[in-house]
C-alpha positions in Angstrom: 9.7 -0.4 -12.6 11.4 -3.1 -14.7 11.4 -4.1 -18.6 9.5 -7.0 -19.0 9.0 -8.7 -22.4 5.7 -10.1 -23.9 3.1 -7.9 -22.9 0.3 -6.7 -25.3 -0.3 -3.0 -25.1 -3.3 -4.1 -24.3 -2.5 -6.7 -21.4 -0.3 -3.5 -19.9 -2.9 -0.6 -19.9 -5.4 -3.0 -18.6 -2.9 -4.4 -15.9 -2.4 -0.5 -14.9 -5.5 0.3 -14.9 -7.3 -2.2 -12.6 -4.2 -1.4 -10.3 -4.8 2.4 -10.2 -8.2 2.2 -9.7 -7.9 0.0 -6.6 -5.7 2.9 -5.5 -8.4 5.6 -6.7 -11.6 3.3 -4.7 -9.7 2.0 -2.1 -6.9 3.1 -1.4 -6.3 1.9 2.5 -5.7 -2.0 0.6 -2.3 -3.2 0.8 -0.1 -2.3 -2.5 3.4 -3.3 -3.2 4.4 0.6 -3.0 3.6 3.4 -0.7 0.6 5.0 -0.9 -1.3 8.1 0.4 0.1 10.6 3.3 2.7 8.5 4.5 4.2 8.3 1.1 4.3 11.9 0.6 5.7 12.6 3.6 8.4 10.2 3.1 9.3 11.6 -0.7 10.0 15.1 0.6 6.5 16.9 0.0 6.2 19.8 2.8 3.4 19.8 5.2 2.1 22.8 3.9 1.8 20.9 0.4 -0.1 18.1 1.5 -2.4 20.2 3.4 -3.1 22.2 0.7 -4.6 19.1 -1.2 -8.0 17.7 -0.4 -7.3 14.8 2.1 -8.9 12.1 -0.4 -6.8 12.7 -2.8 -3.8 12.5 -0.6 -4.9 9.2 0.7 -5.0 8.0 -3.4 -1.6 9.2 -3.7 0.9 7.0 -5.1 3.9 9.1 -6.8 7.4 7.7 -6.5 9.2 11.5 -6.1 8.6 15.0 -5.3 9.0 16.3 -9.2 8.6 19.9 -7.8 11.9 19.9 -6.6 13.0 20.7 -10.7 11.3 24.3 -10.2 9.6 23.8 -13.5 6.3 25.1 -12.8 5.6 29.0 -12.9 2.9 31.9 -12.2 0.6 32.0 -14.8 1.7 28.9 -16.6 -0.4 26.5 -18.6 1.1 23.4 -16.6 0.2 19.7 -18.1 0.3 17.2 -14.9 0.7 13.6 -17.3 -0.6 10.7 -15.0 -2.0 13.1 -12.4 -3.9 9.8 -10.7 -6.0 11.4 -7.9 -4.9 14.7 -8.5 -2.5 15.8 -5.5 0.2 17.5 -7.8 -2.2 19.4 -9.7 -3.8 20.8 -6.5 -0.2 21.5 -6.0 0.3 23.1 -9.5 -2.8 25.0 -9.7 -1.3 27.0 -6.2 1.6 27.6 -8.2 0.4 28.7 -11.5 -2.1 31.2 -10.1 -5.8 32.2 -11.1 -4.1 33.8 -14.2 -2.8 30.0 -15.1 -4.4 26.6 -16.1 -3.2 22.9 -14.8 -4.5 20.1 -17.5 -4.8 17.0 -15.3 -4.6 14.0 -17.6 -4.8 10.1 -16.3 -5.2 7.4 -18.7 -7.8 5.2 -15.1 -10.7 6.6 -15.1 -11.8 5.9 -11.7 -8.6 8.6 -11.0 -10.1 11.4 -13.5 -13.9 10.8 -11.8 -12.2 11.1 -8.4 -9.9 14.1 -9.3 -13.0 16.0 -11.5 -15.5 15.8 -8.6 -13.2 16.6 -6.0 -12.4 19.8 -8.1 -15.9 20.4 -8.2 -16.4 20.0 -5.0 -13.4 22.7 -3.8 -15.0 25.2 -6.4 -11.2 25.1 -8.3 -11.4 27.0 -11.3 -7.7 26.3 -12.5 -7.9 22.4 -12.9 -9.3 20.9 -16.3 -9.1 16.9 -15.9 -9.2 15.1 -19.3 -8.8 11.3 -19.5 -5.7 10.2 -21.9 -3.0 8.4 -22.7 0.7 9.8 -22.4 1.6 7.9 -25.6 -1.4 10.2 -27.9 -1.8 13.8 -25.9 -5.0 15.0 -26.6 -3.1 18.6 -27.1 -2.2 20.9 -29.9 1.6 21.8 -30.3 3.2 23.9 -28.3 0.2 23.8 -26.4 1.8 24.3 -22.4 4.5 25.9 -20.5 5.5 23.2 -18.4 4.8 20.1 -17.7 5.3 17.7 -14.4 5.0 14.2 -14.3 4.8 11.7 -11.0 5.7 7.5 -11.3 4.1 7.2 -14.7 6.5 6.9 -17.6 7.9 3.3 -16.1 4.3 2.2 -16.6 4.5 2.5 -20.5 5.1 0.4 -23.1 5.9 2.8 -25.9 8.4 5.7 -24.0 10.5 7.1 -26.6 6.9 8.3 -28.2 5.8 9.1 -24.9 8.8 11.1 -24.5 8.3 13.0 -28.2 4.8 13.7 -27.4 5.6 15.5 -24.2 8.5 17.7 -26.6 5.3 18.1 -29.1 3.2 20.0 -26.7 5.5 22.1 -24.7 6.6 24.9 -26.3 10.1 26.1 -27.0 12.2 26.9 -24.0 9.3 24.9 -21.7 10.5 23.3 -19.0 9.7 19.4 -17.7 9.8 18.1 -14.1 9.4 14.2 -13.5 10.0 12.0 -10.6 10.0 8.1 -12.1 11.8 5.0 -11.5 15.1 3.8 -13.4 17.3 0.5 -12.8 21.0 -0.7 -13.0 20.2 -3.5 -15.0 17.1 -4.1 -17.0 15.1 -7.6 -16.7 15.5 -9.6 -20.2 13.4 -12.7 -19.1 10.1 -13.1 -20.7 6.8 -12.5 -18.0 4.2 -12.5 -20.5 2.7 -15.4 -19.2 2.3 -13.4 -15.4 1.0 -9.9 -17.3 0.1 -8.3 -13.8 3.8 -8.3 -13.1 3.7 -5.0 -14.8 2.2 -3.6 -11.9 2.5 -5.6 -9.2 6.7 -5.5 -8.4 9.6 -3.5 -10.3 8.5 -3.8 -13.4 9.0 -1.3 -16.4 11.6 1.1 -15.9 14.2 2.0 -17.9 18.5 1.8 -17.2 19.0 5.4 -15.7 21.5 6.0 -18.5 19.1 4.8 -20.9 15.9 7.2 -19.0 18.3 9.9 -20.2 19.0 9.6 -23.1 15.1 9.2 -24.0 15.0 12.8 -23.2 18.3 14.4 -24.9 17.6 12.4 -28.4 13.8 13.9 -28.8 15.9 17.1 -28.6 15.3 17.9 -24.6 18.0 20.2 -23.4 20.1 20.9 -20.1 18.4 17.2 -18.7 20.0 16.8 -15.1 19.3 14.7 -12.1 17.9 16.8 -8.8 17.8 13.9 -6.6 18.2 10.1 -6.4 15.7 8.3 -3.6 15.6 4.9 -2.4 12.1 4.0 -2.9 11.6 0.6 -3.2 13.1 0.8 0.7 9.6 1.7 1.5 7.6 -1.0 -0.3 5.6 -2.8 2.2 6.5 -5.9 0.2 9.6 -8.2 1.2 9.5 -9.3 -2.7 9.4 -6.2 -4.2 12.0 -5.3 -1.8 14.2 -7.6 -3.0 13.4 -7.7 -7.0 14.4 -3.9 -6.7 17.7 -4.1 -4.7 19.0 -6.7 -7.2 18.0 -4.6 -10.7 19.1 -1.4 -8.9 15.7 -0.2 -9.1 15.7 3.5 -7.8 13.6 6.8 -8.7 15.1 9.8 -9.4 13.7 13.0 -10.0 14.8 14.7 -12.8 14.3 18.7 -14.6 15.1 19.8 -18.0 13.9 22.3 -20.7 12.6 21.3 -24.1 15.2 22.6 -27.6 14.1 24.8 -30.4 13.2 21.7 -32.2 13.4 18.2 -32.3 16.3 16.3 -34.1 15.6 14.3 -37.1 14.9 10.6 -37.1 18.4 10.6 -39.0 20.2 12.0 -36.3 18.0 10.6 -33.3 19.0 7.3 -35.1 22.9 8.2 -34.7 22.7 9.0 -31.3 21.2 5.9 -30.4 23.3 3.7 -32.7 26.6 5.3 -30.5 29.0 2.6 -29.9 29.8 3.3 -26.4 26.0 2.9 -26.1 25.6 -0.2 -28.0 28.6 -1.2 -25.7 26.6 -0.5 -22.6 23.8 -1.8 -23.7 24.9 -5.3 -24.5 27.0 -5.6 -21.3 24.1 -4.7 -19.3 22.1 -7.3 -20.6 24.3 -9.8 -20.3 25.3 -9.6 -24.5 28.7 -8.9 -24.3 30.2 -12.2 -23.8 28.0 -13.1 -27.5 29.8 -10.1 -28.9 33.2 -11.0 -28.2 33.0 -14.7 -29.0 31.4 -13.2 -32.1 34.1 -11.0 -32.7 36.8 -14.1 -32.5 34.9 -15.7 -34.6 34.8 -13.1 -37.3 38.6 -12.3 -36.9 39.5 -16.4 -36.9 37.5 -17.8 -39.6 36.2 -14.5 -41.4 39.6 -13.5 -42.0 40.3 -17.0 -43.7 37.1 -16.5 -45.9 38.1 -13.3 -47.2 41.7 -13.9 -47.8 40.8 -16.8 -49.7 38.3 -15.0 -51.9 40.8 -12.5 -52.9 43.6 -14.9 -54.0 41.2 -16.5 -56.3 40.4 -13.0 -57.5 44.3 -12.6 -58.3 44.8 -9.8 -55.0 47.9 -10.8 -52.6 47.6 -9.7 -48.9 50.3 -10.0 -46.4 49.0 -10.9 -43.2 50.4 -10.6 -39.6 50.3 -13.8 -38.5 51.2 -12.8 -34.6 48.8 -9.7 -34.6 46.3 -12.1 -36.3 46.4 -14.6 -33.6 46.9 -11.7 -31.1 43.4 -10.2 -32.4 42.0 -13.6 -31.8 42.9 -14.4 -28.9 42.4 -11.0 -27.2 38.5 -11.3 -28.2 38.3 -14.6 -27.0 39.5 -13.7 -23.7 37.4 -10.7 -24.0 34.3 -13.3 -24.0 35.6 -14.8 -20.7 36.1 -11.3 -19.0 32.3 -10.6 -20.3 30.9 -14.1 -18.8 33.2 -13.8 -15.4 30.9 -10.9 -14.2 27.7 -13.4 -14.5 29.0 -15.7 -11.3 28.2 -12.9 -8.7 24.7 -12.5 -10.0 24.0 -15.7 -10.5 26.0 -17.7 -8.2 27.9 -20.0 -10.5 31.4 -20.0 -11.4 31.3 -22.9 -13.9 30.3 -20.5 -17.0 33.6 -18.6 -16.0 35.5 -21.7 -15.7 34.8 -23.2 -19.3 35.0 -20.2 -20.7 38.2 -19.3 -19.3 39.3 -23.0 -20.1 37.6 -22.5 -23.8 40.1 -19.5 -24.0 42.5 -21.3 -22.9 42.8 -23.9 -25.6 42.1 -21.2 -28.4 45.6 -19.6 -26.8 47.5 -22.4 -26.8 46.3 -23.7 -30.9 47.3 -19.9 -31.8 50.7 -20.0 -29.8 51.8 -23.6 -28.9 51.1 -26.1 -31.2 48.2 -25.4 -34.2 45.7 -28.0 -35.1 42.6 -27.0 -36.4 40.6 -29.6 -34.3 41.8 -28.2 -30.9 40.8 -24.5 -32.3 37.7 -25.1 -33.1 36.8 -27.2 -29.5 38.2 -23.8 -27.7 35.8 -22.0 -29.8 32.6 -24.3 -28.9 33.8 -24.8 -25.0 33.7 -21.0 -25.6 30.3 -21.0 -27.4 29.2 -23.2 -24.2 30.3 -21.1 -21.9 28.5 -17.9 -23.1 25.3 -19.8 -23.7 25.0 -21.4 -20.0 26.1 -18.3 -18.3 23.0 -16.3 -20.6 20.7 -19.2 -19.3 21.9 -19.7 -15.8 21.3 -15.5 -16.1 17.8 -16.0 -16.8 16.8 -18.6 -15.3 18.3 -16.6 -11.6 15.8 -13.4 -12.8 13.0 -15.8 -13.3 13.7 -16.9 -9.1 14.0 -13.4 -8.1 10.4 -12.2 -10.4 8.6 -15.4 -8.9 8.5 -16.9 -12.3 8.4 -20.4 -10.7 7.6 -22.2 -14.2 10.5 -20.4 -16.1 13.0 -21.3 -13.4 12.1 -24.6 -13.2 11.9 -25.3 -16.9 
């Protein structure tokens, strides 16, 4: 589900909570996603699964992928089931683990945990320990599991990355993880804080499938790979949500991978996400890159006038290019317009492009044609112009798509 900005931890677990627990008590209301024996059948579970699991906790099922498909649980395991909701892949679990193994059902909605711990009681399952819990703070000693499986619940936190070291924390070396969850194109940068329910009520909280990742590989996860990409949101009963995910991409995938010898430092965890071909990616996705370039002609323009100046009056001669200069220049600047081109499709207008394009334009012909400092500098802010109506015109299109009717009109 989609990135949103502005929510409280707080506003988020309560949003998620209230939601789930409507699923837990009543699950035959409508939802925005698919629920219950329906929605297993349609993500892949076998039949003999679902019958295997108590028919009210099928019906309170509400998983976005089979995670099983990763293979990661084993005979005998201790297997931790994060988000297990009503239970149905710990019933599934505790098949595969055996009497000899242990399945630790943890939900942070405690209508789910009731609902999973009496049905437990009721089946006589000896295997199945429900705790209530957040996945952010695992109430878990290190090391503490063999595997661990996890079904449509990391897009619902606010704090992944220590979501994501908690779960290397307690799986010991060589463990493996299984997890179905939901990951996007392009994340949502428009603030919804004033709309907190958006968190759980369309595509909202997932993570750029490149970026899902690379959560996993920097806390030290190794041999992370993709098993299978589904179409969910195909399946939401909801036109909107329908929509909101086909234009962010939103998709899940179900993913398997096997936790290091030990985690990477905080050093090196900070290198790998400072990369620049992330960075790159990153800024480009959200819309950044057309800032970056005009930033970048900026720098080369006027920042190589600043410090050329400050080292003649420090006595230090520098021979300068003039033609790779103004070719630098000019090549960011139409950088900026490539960056702010892309925007038009999304957001339907091709004026951005144009200025921009004319911005560069101008900068082109001051550096080639005929110099005056005045026509320079009014490329630069048509430029400037450019970038910032295509970021707005950008946001103002996501706040239409989320429903945000008093960010789009203001």
């Amino acid at each position: 589900m989609v990135a949103i900005l502005g929510y409280s931890r707080e506003q988020i677990f309560a949003a998620v909570k209230e939601m789930y627990t409507t699923v837990a008590e009543a699950p035959s209301s409508p939802f925005h996603f698919p629920v219950g024996r329906p929605a297993c059948e349609t993500l892949g579970y076998t039949r003999e699964r679902i019958e295997s699991v108590p028919w009210q906790l099928v019906a309170s099922f509400a998983g976005v992928g089979c995670p099983f498909n990763g293979e990661a649980v084993g005979v005998g395991d201790t297997a931790l089931d994060i988000g297990a909701g009503a239970g149905n892949d710990s019933f599934i679990a505790s098949d595969m683990v055996g009497p000899g193994g242990r399945v630790i059902a943890m939900d942070i909605t405690p209508a789910m945990a009731r609902k999973l711990a009496e049905t437990v009681r009721e089946a006589g399952v000896g295997n199945i320990d429900v705790l209530l819990g957040s996945a952010e703070q695992l109430p878990l000693r290190d090391g503490a599991v063999d595997s661990i499986t996890s079904n449509g619940v990391l897009n619902l936190v606010p704090d992944k990355r220590r979501a994501v070291a908690e779960m290397f924390r307690v799986l010991r070396p060589d463990g493996r993880l299984q997890i179905a969850d939901v990951v996007i194109d392009r994340p949502v940068s428009v603030d919804c804080h004033t709309d907190p329910r958006l968190w759980v009520e369309c595509v909202v909280g997932a993570t750029v499938e490149e970026d899902f990742l690379a959560l996993f590989r920097d806390a030290g996860f190794e041999d992370v790979h993709i098993v299978r990409s589904i179409d969910y949101f195909a399946h939401s009963p909801s036109a909107q949500t329908r929509e909101i995910a086909a234009s962010f991409g939103a998709r899940s995938i179900e993913v398997t991978m096997r936790r290091g010898p030990v985690a990477p430092s905080r050093a090196r965890q900070f290198l790998q996400r400072m990369n620049p071909r992330r960075v790159v990616a990153s800024l480009w996705r959200r819309g950044f890159m057309g800032v970056a370039g005009l930033g970048l002609a900026l720098l080369t323009c006027y920042g190589t006038v600043v410090a050329l100046t400050l080292l003649a009056t420090l006595g230090m001669g520098l021979t300068l290019d003039r033609t790779l200069w103004s070719g630098a220049i000019a090549g960011f600047a139409w950088l900026t317009v490539a960056a702010v081109a892309p925007g038009s499709r999304f957001h339907g207008r091709p004026w951005p492009a144009v200025a921009a394009a004319t911005g560069a334009a101008v900068v082109s012909f001051a550096l080639f044609v005929h110099y005056w400092f005045v026509i320079e500098l009014g490329g630069f802010l048509l430029l400037g112009a450019a970038v910032w109506w295509d970021i707005r015109a950008r946001r103002r299109q996501e706040s239409r798509i989320l429903g945000l009717d008093a960010h789009a009109g203001s």
